[in-house]
MITORMI-407468 format. One record per residue (C-alpha): x, y, z; residue number from 1; residue in three letters. Coordinates in steps of 0.5 Angstrom, whole numbers, plus 500, padded with zeros to 3 digits. Layout:
<rotis>
    X    Y    Z  resi  resn
    X    Y    Z   NUM   Ala
...
</rotis>
This chain:
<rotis>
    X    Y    Z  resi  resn
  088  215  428     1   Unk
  088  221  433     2   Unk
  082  224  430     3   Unk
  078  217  430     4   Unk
  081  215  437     5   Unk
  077  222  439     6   Unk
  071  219  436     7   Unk
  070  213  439     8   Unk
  066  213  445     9   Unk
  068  210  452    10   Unk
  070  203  451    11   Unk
  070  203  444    12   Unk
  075  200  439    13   Unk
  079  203  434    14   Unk
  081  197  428    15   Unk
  087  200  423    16   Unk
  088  195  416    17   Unk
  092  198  411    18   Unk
  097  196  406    19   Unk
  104  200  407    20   Unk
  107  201  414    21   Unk
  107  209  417    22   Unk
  109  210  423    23   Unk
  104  212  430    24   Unk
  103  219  430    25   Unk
  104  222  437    26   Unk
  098  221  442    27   Unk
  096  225  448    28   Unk
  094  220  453    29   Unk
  088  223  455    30   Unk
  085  225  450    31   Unk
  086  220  445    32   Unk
  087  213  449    33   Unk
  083  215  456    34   Unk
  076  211  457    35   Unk
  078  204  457    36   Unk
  079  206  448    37   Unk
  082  200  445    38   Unk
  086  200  438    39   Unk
  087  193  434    40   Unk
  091  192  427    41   Unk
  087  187  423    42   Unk
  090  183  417    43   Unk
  085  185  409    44   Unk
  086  179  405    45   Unk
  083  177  398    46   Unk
  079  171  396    47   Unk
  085  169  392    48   Unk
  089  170  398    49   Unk
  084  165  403    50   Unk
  084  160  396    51   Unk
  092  159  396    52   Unk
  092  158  405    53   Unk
</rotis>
């Protein structure tokens, strides 16, 4: 995640899917998060997920 964060262009937007929970790894503020970058969690379903809704 720090690694994609410095990636990112300023106002860029990091999206996190996965399947298991881990927890956030330590993150210098000016490196990582400066810059107006933002991190969003999304939700991965199947086709059979969205039939079942």
């Amino acid at each position: 995640m720090p690694v994609a964060l410095r990636a990112l262009d300023r106002g860029g937007i990091l999206s996190i899917a996965g399947i298991h929970l881990s927890d956030v790894p330590p993150l210098t503020y000016e490196r990582e998060l400066f810059y107006e970058k933002e991190v969003r969690g999304v939700t991965s379903n199947t086709q059979e997920d969205g039939r079942s809704s």
